[in-house]
LUMPAKOL-996471 format. One record per residue (C-alpha): residue number from 1; residue in three letters; x, y, z. Coordinates in nm, 4 decimals. Example, Ala and Ser with C-alpha at 12.3 -4.5 7.8 and 13.67 -1.06 7.14 Angstrom:
2
num:1; residuo:ALA; px:1.2300; py:-0.4500; pz:0.7800
num:2; residuo:SER; px:1.3670; py:-0.1060; pz:0.7140
END
This chain:
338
num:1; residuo:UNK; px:7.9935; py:16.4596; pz:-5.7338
num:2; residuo:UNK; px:7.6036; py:16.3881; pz:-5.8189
num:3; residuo:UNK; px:7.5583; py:16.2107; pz:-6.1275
num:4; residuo:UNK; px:7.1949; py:16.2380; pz:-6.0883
num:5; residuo:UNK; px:7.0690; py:16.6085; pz:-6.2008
num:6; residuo:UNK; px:6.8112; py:16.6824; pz:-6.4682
num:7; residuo:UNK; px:6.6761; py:16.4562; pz:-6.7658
num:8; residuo:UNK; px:6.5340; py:16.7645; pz:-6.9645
num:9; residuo:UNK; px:6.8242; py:16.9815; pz:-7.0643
num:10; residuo:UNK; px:6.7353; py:16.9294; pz:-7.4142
num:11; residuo:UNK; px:6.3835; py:17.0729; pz:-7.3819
num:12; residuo:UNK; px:6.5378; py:17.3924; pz:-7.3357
num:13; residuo:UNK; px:6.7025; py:17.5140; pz:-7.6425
num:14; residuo:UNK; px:6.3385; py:17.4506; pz:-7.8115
num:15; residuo:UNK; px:6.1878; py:17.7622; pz:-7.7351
num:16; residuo:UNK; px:6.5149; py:17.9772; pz:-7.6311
num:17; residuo:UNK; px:6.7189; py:17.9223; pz:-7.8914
num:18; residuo:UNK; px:6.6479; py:18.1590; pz:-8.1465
num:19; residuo:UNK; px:6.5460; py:18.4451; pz:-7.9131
num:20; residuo:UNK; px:6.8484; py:18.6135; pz:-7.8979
num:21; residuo:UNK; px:7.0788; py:18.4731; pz:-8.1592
num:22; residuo:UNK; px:7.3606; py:18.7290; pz:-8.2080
num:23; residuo:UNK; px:7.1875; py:18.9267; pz:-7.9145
num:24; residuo:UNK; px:7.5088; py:18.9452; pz:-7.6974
num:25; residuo:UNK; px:7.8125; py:18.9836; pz:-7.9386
num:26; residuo:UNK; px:8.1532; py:18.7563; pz:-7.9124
num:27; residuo:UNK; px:8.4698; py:18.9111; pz:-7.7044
num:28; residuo:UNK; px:8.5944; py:19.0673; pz:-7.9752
num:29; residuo:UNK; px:8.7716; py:19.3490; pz:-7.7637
num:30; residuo:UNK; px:8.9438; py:19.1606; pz:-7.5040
num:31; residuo:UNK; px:9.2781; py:19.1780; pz:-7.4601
num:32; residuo:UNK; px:9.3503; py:18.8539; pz:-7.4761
num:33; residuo:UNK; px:9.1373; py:18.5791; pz:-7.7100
num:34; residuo:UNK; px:9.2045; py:18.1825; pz:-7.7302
num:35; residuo:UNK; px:9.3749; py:18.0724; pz:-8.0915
num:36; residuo:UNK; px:9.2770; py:17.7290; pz:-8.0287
num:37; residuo:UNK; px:9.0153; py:17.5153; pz:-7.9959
num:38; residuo:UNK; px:8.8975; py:17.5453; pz:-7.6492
num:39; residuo:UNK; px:8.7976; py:17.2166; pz:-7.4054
num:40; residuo:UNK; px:8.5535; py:17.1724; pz:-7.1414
num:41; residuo:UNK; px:8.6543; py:16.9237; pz:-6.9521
num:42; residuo:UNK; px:8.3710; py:16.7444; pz:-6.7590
num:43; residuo:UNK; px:8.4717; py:16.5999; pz:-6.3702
num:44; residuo:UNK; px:8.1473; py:16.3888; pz:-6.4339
num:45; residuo:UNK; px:8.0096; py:16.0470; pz:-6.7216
num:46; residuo:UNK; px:7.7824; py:16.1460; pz:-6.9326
num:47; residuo:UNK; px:7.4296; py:16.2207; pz:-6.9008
num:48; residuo:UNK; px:7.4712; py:16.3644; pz:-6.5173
num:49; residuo:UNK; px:7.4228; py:16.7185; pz:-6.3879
num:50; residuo:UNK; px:7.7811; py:16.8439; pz:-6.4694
num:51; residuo:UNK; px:7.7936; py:16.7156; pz:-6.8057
num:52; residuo:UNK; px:7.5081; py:16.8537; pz:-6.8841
num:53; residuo:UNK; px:7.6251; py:17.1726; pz:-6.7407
num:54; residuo:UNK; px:7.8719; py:17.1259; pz:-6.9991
num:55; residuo:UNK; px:7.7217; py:17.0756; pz:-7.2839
num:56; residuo:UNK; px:7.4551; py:17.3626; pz:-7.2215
num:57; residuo:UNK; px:7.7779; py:17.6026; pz:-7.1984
num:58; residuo:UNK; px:7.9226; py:17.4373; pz:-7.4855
num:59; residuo:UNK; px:7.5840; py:17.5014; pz:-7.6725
num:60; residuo:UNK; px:7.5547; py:17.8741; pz:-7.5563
num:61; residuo:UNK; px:7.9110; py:17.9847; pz:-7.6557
num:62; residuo:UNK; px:7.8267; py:17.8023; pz:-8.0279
num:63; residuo:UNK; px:7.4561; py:17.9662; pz:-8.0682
num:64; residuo:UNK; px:7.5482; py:18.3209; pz:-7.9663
num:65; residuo:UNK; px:7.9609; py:18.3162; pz:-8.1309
num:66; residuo:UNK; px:8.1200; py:18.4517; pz:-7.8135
num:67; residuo:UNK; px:8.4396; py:18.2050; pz:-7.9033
num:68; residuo:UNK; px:8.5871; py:18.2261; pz:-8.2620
num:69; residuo:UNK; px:8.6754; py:17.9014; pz:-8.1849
num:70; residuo:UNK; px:8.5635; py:17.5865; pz:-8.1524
num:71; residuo:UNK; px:8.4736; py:17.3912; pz:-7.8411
num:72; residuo:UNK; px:8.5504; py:17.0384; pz:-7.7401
num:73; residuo:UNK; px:8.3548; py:16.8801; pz:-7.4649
num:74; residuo:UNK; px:8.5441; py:16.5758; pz:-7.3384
num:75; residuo:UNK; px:8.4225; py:16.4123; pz:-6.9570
num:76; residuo:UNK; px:8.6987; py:16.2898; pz:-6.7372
num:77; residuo:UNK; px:8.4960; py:16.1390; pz:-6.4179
num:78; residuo:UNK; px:8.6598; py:15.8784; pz:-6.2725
num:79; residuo:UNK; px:8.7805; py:15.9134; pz:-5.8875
num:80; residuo:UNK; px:8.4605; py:16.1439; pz:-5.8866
num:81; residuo:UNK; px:8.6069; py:16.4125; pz:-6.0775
num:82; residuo:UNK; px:8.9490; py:16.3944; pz:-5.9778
num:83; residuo:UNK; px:9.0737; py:16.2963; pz:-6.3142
num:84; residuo:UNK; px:8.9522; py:16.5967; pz:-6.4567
num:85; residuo:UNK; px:9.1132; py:16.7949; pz:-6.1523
num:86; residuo:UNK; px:9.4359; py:16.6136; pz:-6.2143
num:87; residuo:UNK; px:9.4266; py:16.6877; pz:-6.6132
num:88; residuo:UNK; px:9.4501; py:17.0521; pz:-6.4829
num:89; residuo:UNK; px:9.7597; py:17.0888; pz:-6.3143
num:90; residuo:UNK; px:9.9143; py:16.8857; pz:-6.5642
num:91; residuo:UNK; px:9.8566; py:17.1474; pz:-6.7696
num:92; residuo:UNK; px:9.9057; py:17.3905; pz:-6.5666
num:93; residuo:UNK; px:9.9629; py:17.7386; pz:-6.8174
num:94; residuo:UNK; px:9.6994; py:17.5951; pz:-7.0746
num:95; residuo:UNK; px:9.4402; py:17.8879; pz:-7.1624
num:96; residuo:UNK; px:9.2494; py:17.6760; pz:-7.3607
num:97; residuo:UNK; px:9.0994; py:17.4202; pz:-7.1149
num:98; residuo:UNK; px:8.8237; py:17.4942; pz:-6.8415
num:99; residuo:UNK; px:8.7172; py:17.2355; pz:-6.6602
num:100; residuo:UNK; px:8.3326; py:17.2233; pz:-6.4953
num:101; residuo:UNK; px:8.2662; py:17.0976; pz:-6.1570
num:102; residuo:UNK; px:8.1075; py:17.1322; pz:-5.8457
num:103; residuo:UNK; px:8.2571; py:17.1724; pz:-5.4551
num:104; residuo:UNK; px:8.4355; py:16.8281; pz:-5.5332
num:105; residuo:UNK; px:8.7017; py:17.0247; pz:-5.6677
num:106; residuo:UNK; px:8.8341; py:17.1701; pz:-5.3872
num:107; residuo:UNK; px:8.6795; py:16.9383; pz:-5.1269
num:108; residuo:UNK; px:8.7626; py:16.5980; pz:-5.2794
num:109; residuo:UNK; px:9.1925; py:16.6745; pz:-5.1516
num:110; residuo:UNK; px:9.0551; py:16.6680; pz:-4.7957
num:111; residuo:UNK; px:8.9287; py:16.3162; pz:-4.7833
num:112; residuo:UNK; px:9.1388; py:16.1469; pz:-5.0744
num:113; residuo:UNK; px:9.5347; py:16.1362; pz:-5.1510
num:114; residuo:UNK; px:9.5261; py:16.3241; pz:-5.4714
num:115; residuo:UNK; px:9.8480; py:16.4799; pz:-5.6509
num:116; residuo:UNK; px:9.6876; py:16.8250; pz:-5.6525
num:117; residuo:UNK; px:9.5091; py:17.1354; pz:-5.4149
num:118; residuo:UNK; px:9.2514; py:17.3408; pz:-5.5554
num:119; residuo:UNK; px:9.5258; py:17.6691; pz:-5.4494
num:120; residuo:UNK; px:9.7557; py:17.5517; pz:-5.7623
num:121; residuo:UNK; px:9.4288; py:17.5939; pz:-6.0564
num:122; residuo:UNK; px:9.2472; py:17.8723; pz:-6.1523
num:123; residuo:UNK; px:8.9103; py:17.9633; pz:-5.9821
num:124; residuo:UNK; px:8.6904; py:18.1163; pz:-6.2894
num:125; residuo:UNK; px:8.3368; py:18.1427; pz:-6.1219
num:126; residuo:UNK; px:8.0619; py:17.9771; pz:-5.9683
num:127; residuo:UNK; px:7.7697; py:18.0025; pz:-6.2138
num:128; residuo:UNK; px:7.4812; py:17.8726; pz:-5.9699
num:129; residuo:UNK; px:7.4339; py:17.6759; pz:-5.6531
num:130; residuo:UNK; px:7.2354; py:17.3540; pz:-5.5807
num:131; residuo:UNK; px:6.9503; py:17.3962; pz:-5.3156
num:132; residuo:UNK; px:6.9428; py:17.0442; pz:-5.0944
num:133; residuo:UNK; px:6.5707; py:16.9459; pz:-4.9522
num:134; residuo:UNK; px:6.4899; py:16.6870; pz:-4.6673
num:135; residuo:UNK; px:6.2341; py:16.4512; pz:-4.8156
num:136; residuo:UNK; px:6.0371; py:16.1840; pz:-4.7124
num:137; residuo:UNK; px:5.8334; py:15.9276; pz:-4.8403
num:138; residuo:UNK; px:5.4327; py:16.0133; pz:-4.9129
num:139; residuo:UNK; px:5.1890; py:15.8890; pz:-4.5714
num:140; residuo:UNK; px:5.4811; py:15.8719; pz:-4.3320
num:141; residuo:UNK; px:5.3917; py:15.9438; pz:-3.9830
num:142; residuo:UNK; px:5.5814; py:16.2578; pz:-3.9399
num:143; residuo:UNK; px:5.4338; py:16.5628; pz:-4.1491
num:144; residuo:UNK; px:5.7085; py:16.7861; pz:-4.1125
num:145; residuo:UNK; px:6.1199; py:16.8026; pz:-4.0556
num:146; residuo:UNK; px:6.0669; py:16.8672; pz:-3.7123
num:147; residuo:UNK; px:5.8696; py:16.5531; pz:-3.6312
num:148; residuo:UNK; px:6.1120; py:16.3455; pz:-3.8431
num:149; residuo:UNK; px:6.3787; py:16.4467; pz:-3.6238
num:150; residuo:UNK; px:6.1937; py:16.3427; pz:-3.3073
num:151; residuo:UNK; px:6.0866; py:15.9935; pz:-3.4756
num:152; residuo:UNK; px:6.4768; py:15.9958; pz:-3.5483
num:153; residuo:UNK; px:6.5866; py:16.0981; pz:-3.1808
num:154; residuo:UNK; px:6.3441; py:15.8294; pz:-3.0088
num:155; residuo:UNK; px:6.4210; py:15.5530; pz:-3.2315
num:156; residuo:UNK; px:6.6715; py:15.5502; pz:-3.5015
num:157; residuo:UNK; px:6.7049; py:15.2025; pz:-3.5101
num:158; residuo:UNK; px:6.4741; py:15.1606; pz:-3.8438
num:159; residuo:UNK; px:6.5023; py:15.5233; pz:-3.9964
num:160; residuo:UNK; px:6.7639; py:15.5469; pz:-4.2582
num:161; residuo:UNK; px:6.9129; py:15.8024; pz:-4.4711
num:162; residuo:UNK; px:6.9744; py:15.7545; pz:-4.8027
num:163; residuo:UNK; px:7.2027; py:15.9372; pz:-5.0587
num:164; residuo:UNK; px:7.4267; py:15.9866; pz:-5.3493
num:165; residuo:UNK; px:7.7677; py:15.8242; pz:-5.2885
num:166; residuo:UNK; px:7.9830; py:15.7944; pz:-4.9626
num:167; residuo:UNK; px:8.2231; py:16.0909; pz:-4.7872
num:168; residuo:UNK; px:8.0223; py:16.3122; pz:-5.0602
num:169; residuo:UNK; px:7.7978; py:16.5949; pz:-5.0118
num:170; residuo:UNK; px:7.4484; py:16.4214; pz:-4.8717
num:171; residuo:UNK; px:7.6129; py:16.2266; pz:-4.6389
num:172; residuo:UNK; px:7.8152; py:16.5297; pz:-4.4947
num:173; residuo:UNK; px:7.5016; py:16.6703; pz:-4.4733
num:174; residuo:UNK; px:7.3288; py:16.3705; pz:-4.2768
num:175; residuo:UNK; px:7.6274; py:16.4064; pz:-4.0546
num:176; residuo:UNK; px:7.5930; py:16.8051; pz:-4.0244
num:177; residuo:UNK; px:7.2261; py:16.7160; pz:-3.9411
num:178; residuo:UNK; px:7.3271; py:16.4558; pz:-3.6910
num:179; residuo:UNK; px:7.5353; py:16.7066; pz:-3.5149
num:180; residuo:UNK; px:7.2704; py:17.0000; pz:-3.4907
num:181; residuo:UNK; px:7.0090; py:16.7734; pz:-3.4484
num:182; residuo:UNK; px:7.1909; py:16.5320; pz:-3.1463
num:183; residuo:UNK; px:7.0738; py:16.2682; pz:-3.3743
num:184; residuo:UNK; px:7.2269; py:15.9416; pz:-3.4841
num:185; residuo:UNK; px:7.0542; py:15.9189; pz:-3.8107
num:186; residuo:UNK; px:7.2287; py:15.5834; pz:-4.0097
num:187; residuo:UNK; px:7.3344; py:15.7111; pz:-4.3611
num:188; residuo:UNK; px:7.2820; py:15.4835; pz:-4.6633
num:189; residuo:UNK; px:7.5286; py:15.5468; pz:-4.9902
num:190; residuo:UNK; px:7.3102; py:15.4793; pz:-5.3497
num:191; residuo:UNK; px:7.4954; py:15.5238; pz:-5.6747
num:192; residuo:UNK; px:7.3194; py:15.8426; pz:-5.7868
num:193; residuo:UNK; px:7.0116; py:16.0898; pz:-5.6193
num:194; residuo:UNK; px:6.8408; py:15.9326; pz:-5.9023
num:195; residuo:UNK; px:6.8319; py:15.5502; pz:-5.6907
num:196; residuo:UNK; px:6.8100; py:15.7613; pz:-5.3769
num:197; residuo:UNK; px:6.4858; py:15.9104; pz:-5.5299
num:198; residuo:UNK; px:6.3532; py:15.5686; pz:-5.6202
num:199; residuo:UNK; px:6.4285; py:15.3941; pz:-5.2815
num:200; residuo:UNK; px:6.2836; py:15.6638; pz:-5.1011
num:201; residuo:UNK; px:5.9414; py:15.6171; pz:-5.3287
num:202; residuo:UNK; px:5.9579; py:15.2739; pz:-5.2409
num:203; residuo:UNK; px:6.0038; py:15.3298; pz:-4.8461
num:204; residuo:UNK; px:6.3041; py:15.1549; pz:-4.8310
num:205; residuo:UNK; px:6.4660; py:15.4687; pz:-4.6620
num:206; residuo:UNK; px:6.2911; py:15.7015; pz:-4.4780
num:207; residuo:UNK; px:6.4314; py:16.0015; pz:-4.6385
num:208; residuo:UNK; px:6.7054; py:16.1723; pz:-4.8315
num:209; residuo:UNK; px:6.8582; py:16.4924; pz:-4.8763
num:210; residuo:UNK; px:6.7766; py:16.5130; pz:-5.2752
num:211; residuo:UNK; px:6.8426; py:16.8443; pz:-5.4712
num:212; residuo:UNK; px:6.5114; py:16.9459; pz:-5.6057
num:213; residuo:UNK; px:6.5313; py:16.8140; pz:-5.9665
num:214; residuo:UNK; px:6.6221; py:16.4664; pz:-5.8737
num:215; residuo:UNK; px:6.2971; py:16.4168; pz:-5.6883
num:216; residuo:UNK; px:6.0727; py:16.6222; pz:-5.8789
num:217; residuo:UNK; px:5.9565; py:16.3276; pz:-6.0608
num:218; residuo:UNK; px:5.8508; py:16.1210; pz:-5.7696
num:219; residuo:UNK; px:5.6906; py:16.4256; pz:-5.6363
num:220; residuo:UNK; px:5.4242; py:16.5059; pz:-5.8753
num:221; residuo:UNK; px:5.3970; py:16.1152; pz:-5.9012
num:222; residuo:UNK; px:5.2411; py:16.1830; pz:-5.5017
num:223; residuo:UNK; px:5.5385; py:15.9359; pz:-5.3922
num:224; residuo:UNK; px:5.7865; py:16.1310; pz:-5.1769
num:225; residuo:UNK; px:5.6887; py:16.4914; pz:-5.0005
num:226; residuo:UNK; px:5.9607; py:16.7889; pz:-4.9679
num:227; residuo:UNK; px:5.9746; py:16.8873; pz:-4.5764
num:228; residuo:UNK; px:6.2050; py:17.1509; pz:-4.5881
num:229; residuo:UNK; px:6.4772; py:17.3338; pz:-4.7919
num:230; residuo:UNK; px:6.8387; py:17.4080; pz:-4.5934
num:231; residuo:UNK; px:6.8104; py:17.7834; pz:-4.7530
num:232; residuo:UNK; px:6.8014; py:18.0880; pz:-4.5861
num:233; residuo:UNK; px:6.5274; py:18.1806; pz:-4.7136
num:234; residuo:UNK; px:6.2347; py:17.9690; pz:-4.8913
num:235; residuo:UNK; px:6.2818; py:17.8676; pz:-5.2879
num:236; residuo:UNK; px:6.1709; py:18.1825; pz:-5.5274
num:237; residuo:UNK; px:5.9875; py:17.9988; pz:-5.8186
num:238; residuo:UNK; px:5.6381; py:18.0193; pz:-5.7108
num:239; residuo:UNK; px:5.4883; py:17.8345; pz:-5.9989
num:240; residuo:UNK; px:5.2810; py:17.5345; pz:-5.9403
num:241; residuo:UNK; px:5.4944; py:17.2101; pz:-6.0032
num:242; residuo:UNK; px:5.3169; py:16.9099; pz:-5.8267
num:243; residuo:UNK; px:4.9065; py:16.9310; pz:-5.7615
num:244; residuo:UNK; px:4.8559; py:17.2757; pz:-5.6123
num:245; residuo:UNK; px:5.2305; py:17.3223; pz:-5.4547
num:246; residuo:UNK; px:5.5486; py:17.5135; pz:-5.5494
num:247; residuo:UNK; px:5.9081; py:17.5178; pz:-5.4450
num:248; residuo:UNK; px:5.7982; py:17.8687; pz:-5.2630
num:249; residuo:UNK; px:5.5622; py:17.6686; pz:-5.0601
num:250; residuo:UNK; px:5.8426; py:17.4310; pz:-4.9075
num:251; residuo:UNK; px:5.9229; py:17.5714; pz:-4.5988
num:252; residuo:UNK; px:6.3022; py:17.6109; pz:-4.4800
num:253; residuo:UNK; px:6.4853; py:17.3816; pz:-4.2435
num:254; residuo:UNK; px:6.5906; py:17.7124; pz:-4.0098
num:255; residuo:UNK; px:6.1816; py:17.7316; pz:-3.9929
num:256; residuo:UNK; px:6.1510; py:17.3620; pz:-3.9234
num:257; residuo:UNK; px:6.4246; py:17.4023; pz:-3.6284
num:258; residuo:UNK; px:6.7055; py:17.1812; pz:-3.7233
num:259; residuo:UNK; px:6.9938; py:17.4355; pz:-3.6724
num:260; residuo:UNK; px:7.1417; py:17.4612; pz:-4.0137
num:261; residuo:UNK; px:7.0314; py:17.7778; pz:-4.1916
num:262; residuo:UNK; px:7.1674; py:17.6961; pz:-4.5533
num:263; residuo:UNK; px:7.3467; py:17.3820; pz:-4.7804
num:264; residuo:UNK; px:7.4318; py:17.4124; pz:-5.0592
num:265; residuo:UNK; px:7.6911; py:17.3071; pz:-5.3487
num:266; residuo:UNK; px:7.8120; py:17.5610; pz:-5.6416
num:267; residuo:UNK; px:7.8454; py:17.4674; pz:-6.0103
num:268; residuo:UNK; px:8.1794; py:17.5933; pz:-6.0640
num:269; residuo:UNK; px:8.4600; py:17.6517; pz:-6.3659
num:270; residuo:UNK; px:8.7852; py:17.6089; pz:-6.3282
num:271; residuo:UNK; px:9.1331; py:17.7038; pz:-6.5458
num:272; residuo:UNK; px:9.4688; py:17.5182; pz:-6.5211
num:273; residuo:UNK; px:9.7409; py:17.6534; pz:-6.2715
num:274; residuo:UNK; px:9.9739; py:17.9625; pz:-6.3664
num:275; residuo:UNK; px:9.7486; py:18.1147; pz:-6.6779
num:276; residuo:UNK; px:9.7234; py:18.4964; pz:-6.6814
num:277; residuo:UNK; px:9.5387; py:18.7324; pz:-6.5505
num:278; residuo:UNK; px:9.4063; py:18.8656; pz:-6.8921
num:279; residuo:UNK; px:9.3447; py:18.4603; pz:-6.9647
num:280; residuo:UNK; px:9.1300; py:18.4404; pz:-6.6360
num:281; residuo:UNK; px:8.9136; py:18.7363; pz:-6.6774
num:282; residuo:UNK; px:8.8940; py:18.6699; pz:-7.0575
num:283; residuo:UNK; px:8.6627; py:18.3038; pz:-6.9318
num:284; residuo:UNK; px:8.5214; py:18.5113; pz:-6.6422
num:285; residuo:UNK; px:8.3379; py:18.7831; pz:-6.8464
num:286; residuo:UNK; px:8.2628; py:18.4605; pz:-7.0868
num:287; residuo:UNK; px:8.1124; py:18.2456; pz:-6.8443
num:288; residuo:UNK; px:7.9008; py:18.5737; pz:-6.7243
num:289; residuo:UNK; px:7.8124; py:18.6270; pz:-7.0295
num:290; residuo:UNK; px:7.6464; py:18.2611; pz:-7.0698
num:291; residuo:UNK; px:7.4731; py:18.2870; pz:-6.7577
num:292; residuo:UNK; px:7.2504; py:18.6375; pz:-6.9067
num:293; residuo:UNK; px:7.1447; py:18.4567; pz:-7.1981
num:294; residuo:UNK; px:6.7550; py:18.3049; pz:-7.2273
num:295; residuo:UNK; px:6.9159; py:17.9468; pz:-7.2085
num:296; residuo:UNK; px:7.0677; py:17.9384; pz:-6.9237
num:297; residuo:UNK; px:6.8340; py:18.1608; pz:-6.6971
num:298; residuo:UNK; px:6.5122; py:17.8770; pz:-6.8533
num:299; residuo:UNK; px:6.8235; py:17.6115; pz:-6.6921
num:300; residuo:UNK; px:6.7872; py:17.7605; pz:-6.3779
num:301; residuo:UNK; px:6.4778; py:17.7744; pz:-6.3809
num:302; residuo:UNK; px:6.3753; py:17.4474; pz:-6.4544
num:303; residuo:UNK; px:6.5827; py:17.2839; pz:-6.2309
num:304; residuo:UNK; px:6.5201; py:17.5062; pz:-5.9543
num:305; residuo:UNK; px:6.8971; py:17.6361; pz:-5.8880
num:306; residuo:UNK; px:6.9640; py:17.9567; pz:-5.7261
num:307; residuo:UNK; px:7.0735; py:18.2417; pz:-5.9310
num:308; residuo:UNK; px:7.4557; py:18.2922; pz:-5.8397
num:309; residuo:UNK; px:7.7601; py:18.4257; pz:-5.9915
num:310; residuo:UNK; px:8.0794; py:18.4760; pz:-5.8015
num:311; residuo:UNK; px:8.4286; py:18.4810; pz:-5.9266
num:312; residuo:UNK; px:8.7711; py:18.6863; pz:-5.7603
num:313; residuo:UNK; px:8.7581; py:18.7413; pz:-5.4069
num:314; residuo:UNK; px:8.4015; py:18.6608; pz:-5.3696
num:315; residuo:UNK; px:8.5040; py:18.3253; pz:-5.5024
num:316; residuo:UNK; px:8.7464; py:18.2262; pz:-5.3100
num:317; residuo:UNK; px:8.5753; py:18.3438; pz:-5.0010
num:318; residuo:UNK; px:8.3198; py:18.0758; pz:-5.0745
num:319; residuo:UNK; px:8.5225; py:17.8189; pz:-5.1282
num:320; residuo:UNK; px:8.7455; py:17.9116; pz:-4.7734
num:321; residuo:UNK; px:8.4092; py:17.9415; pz:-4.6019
num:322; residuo:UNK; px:8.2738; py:17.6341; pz:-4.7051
num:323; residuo:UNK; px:8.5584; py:17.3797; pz:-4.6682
num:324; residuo:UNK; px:8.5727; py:17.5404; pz:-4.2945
num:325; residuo:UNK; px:8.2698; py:17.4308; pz:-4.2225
num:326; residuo:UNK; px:8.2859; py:17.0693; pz:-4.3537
num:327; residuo:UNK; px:8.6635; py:17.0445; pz:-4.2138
num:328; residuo:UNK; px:8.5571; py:16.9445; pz:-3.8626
num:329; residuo:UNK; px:8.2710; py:16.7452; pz:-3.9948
num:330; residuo:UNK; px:8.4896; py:16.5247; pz:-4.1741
num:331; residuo:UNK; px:8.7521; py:16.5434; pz:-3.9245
num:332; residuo:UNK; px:8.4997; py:16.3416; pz:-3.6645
num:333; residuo:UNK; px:8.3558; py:16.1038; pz:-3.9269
num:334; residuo:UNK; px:8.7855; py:16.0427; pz:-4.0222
num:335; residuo:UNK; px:8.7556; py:16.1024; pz:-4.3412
num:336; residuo:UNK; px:9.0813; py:16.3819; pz:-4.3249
num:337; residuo:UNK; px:9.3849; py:16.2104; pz:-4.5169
num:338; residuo:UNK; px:9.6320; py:16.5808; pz:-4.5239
END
């Protein structure tokens, strides 16, 4: 959904690389193995946060041999993901495909015609989760969330929102917001976070709903300011990261008052339709195994994601939990097309 993410993937295999080479060994006892060359299929272009999700997988299973195979990463983004979705259950029995993706997967059917429901693939696990953080522009006359929202309530005739893409994930949170809030808060589609970022810099909007490592940048650049994170609880990484402030320091938007303890979107894989259940846990322990090595926990870190793994009926929980809540959301704003 976000083709904005991180810049810096790269960076990380520098000093992480080598550290535990052979460290975790392949799957060589499971009872089932692939025979063929195994894709990951990106439902993103190139260079966003999924396909770089992607590739980082794609470089974790080569360092450390967990596949005896090779690995083909191939991105399939168009319709936001949905012709990577589709490629699934056209190939629906196919134990060498995974596809990576984010809530669009199963949320995308709601609010678009599409020849497919997340019920007929293959949940594998969700191997993080994005935080989302109200921002707003650096010398703005509200200091925190809670102000913003009663500049927003008294006049919201020149206060804009601004986001990545329409019917996606910041505007259902603007409209989520909106609803908590009694607000009427005017929501303002950009191509990427990365534009949202920029515009917001350039107080042309007066604030956005930006994961943290799109807006990092303008951040220590003293452009935008973080006013709260939708979390439960506030961010964990307590090292410094613009001036004198962490993520730790942001407070959370529960704090802050505006009704909505936690948003977030999981970074999820994916298997065709009808594979087995020795196929399915076969990528499950895999993917959990790429999640405890050095390179992916310094991915995490840097780009501020929260720690998560879920697969089975934690899973699919999730996923039930959070389409409920966006259902009626989208059902007011008529997005619904089933």
């Amino acid at each position: 959904m976000r083709k904005a993410f991180v810049r810096r993937t790269s960076r990380l295999f520098l000093g992480c690389t080598l550290i535990a080479a052979g460290a975790l060994p392949a799957l060589a006892h499971a009872a089932w193995q692939p025979d063929k060359n195994v894709e990951i299929v990106v439902a993103g272009g190139p260079g966003g946060g999924t396909d770089q999700l992607g590739r980082l997988i794609q470089s974790i299973i080569t360092t450390h041999k967990f596949l005896d195979v090779n690995t083909i990463v191939l991105n399939k983004g168009g319709g936001n993901g949905a012709e990577a979705f589709l490629d699934l259950k056209m190939n629906k029995g196919d134990p060498e495909k995974l596809v990576i993706g984010t809530n669009n997967i199963y949320l995308l059917p709601l609010v678009s015609k599409l020849g497919y429901q997340w019920q007929e693939l293959t949940p594998i696990a969700a191997v993080a989760e994005d935080d989302f953080i109200l921002w707003s522009y650096k010398g703005a006359p509200w200091k925190d969330a809670k102000s913003f929202y009663e500049a927003v309530k008294a006049d919201p005739s020149n206060l804009r929102m601004g986001g990545s893409q329409s019917k996606d994930v910041d505007q259902t949170l603007t409209l989520l917001l909106n609803q908590t809030t009694h607000s009427k808060l005017v929501y303002i589609p950009f191509k990427s976070g990365s534009e949202a970022a920029t515009q917001l810099a350039g107080k042309h909007i007066a604030a956005n709903v930006n994961n943290p490592s799109e807006s990092i940048s303008q951040w220590r650049g003293d452009q935008v300011e973080p006013l709260c994170v939708f979390s439960k609880e506030r961010m964990a990484y307590t090292e410094k990261v613009a001036g004198e402030k962490s993520w730790a320091d942001v407070p959370t938007c529960h704090e802050q008052g505006l009704g909505i303890d936690q948003y977030r979107f999981p970074r999820t894989v994916f298997m065709p339709g009808e594979v087995t259940a020795e196929q399915r846990a076969f990528y499950v322990e895999l993917m959990r195994k790429v999640t405890e090595t050095p390179e992916f926990k310094a991915y995490v870190k840097q780009n501020a994601l929260v720690p998560t793994f879920l697969e089975g009926e934690p899973l699919t929980a999730y996923i039930e939990k959070d389409t409920a809540r966006v259902t009626p959301v989208f059902k007011e704003a008529g997005w619904l097309k089933n």
